[in-house]
C-alpha positions as CSV (number, residue, x, y, z in Angstrom):
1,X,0.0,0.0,0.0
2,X,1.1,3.5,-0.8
3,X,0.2,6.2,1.5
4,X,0.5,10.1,0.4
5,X,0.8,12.8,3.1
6,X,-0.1,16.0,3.5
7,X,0.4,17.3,7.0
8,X,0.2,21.3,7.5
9,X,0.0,23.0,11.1
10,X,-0.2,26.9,11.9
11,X,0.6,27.9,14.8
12,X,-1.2,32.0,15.1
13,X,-0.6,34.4,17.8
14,X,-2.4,37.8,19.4
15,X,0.9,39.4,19.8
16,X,4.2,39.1,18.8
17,X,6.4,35.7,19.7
18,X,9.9,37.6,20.5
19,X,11.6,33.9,20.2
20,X,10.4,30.1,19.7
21,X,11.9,26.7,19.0
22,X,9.9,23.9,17.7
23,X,11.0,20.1,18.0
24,X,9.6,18.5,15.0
25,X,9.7,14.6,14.9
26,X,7.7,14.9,11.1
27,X,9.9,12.4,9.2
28,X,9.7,8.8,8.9
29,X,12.4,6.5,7.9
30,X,12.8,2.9,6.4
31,X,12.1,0.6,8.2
32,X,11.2,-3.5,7.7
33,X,7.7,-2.1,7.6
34,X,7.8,1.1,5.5
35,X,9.9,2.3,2.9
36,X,10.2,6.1,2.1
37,X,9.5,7.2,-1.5
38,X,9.7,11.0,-1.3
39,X,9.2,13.5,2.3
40,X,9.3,16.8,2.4
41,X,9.6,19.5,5.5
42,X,8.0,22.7,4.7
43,X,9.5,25.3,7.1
44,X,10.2,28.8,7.5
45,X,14.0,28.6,7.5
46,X,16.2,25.5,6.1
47,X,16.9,23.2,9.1
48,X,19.2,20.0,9.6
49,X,18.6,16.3,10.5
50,X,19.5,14.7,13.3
51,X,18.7,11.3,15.4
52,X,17.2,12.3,18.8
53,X,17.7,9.3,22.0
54,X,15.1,6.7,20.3
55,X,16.5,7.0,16.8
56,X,14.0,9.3,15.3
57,X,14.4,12.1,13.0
58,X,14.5,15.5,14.6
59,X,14.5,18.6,13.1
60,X,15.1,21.8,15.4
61,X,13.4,24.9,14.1
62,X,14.8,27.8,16.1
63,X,13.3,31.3,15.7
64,X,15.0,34.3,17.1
65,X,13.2,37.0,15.3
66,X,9.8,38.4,16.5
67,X,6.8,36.5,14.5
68,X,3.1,35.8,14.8
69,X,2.5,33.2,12.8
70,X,4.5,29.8,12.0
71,X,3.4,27.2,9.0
72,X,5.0,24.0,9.2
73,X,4.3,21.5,6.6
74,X,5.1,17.9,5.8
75,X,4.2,16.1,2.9
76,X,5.8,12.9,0.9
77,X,4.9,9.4,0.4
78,X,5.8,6.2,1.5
79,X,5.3,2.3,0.8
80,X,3.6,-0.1,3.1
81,X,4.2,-3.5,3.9
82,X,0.8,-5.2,4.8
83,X,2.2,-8.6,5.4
84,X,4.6,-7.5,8.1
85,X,3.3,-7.8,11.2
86,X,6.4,-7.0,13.6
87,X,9.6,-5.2,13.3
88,X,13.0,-6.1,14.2
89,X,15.7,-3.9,16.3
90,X,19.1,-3.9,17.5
91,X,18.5,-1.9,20.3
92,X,17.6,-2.7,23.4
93,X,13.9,-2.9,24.6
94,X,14.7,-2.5,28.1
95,X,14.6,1.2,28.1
96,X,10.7,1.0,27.7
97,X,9.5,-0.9,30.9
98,X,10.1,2.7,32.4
99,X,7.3,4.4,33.5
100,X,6.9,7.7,33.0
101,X,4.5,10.7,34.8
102,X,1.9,10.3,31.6
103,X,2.4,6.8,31.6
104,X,2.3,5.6,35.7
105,X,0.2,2.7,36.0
106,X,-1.8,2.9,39.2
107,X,-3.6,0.3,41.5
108,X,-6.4,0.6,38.7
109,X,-4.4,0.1,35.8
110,X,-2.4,-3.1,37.2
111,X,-5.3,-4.7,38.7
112,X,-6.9,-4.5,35.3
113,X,-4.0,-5.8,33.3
114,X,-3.4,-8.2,35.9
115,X,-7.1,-9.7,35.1
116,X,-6.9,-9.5,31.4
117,X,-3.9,-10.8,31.1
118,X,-3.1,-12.8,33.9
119,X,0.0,-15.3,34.0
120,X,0.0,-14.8,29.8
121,X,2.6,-12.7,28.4
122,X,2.1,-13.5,24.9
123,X,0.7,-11.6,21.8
124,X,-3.2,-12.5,22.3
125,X,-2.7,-11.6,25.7
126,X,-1.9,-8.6,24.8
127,X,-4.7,-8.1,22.0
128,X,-7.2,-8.9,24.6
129,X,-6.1,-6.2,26.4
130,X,-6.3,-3.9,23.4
131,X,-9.7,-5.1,23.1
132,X,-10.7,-4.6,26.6
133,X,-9.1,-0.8,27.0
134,X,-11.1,-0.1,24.0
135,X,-14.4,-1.2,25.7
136,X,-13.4,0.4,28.8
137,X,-12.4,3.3,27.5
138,X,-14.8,5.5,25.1
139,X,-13.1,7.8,22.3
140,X,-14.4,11.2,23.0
141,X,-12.8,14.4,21.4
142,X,-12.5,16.9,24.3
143,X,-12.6,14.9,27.1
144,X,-8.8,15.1,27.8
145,X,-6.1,17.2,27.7
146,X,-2.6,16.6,26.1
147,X,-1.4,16.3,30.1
148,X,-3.9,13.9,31.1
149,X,-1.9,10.9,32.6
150,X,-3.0,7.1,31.8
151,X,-4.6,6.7,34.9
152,X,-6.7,9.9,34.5
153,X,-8.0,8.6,31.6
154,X,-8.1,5.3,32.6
155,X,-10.6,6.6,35.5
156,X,-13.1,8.9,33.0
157,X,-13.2,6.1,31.2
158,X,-12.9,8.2,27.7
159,X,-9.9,9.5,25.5
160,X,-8.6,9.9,22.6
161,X,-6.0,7.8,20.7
162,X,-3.1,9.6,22.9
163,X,-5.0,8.2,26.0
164,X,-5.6,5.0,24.5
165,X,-1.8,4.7,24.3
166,X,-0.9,5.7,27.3
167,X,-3.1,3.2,29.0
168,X,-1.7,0.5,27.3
169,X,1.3,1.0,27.7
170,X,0.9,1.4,31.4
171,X,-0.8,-1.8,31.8
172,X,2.2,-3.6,29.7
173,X,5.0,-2.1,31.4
174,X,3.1,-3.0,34.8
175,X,2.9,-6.8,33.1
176,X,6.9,-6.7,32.6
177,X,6.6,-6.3,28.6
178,X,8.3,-3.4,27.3
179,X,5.9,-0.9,25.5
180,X,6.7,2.2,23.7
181,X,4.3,5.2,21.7
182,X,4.0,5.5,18.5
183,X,3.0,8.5,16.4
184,X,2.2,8.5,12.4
185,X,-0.6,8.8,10.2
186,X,-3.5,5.9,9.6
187,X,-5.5,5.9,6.6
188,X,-8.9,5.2,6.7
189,X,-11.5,6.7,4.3
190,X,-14.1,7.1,6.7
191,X,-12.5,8.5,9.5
192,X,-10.6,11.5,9.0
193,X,-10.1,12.6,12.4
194,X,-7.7,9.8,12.6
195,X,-5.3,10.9,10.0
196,X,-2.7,12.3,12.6
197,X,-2.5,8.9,14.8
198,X,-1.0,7.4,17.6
199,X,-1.0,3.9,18.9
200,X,1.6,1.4,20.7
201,X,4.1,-1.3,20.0
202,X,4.9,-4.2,22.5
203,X,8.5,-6.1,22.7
204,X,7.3,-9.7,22.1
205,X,9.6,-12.7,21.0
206,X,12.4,-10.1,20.0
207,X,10.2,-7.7,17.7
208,X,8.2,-5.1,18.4
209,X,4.3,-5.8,17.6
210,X,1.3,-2.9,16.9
211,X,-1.6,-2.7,19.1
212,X,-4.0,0.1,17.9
213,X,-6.3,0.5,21.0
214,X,-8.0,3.1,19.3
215,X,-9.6,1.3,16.0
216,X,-8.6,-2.4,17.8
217,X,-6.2,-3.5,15.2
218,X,-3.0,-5.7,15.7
219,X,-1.8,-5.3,12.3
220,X,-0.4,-2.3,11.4
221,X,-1.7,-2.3,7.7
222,X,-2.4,0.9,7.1
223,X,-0.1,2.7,9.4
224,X,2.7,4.8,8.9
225,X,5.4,5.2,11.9
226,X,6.9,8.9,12.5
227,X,8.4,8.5,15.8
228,X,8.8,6.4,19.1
229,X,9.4,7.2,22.4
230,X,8.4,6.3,26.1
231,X,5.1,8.8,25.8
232,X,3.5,11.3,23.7
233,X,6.1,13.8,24.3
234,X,9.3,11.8,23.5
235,X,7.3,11.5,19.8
236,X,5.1,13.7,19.1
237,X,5.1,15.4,15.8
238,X,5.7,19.2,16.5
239,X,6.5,20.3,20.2
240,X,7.9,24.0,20.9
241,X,8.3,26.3,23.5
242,X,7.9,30.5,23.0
243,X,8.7,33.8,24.6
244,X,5.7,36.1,24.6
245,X,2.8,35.9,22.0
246,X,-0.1,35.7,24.1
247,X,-3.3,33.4,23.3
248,X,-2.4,30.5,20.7
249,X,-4.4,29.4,17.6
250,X,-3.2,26.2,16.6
251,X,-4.5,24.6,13.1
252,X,-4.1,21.3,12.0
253,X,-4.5,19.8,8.1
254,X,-3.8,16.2,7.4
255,X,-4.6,14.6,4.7
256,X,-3.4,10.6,4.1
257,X,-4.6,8.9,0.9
258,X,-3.9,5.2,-0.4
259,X,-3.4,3.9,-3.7
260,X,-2.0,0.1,-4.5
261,X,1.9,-0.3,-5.7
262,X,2.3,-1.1,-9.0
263,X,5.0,-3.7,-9.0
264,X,7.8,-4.2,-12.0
265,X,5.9,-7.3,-13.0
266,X,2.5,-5.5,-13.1
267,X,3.8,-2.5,-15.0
């Protein structure tokens, strides 16, 4: 499967930003998985590449001049393998068994791994506690904040795919099986909220495995990987800090269509 991308966010402001810096973690790379065709940053100044802590591509957008407006755009597209249904690493998993403050796994959390999953540590363990998150927890628009820990969420019962993450991750880590977030784009026609994704991978018989809480899916067919990281803020796509501005208006585009690859025999 071939997935096109076009990912645009404006970032407006009431007054003048005197300074900014914006991490952006908006380029994929090859993997066993994926294989990148064409990608393209759209910025305001020319920036360089560089591999943040989990192997990601970072791109550091420093402004020092005052401005009220930033556009940052991605676009490209990339292969998909459908029949791969884990990826292989060299480096170590044990980093992600660490919990984090979004990513804590309370009495709540454990006890409710703990009963899913009991003694199991394998991959339909861990599906059916995909499966049972999703049913627990209702995707809602609104009803959490980009802060909101796991166990917040976990508790309202409601979330969005961020939360749905983070609650899974939680629960493995608290099972011993390392976890980590993922951030990309999903296709799917009739959903377009869920262009801009997020969803998590689990450290199983020496690969790492997909489990999309959010649309309950354990095969990452239609998925395309931007960045990992222990929680949403190790690998989320654009992340910044400012001096001054005032209110923020923040404006998000994505746009993620599919067409088959045409291989040499077919052509």
């Amino acid at each position: 499967m071939r997935l096109s991308i076009s990912h645009e966010t404006a970032y407006h402001y009431e007054d003048q930003v005197r300074a900014s810096i914006q991490y952006l973690r908006l380029t994929p790379h090859d993997s066993e998985r994926q294989h990148v065709l064409s990608w393209q940053l759209d910025l305001p100044r020319p920036v360089r590449s560089q591999l943040d802590p989990f192997g990601n591509i970072l791109h550091v957008l420093t402004l020092d001049e005052p401005h009220e407006t930033i556009i940052i755009g991605a676009r490209g597209q990339v292969d998909i393998d459908p029949s791969r249904e884990a990826e292989h690493e060299s480096q170590s998993a044990l980093p992600f068994l660490r919990f984090t403050r979004l990513t804590e796994a309370d009495e709540a959390l454990r006890a409710f791994a703990q009963a899913q999953c009991k003694q199991r540590r394998d991959r339909a363990a861990l599906i059916d506690l995909m499966h049972a998150l999703n049913q627990h927890m209702t995707y809602m628009l609104g009803s959490t904040e980009v802060e909101t820990s796991a166990a917040q969420a976990f508790a309202g019962r409601s979330g969005v795919c961020q939360d749905h993450a983070h609650a899974f991750l939680a629960c493995a880590r608290s099972l011993g099986v390392p976890a980590r977030y993922v951030s990309g784009y999903l296709f799917n026609a009739d959903s377009e909220h869920l262009a801009s994704h997020a969803w998590a991978e689990a450290w199983l018989d020496d690969a790492w495995y997909s489990f999309d809480v959010t649309n309950q899916l354990a095969r990452p067919e239609r998925h395309l990987k931007l960045a990992v990281g222990l929680d949403y803020l190790d690998a989320c796509p654009v992340r910044g800090m400012r001096r001054g501005g005032g209110f923020e208006q923040m404006h998000a585009k994505v746009l993620v269509t599919s067409a088959p690859v045409i291989t040499a025999q077919q052509q």
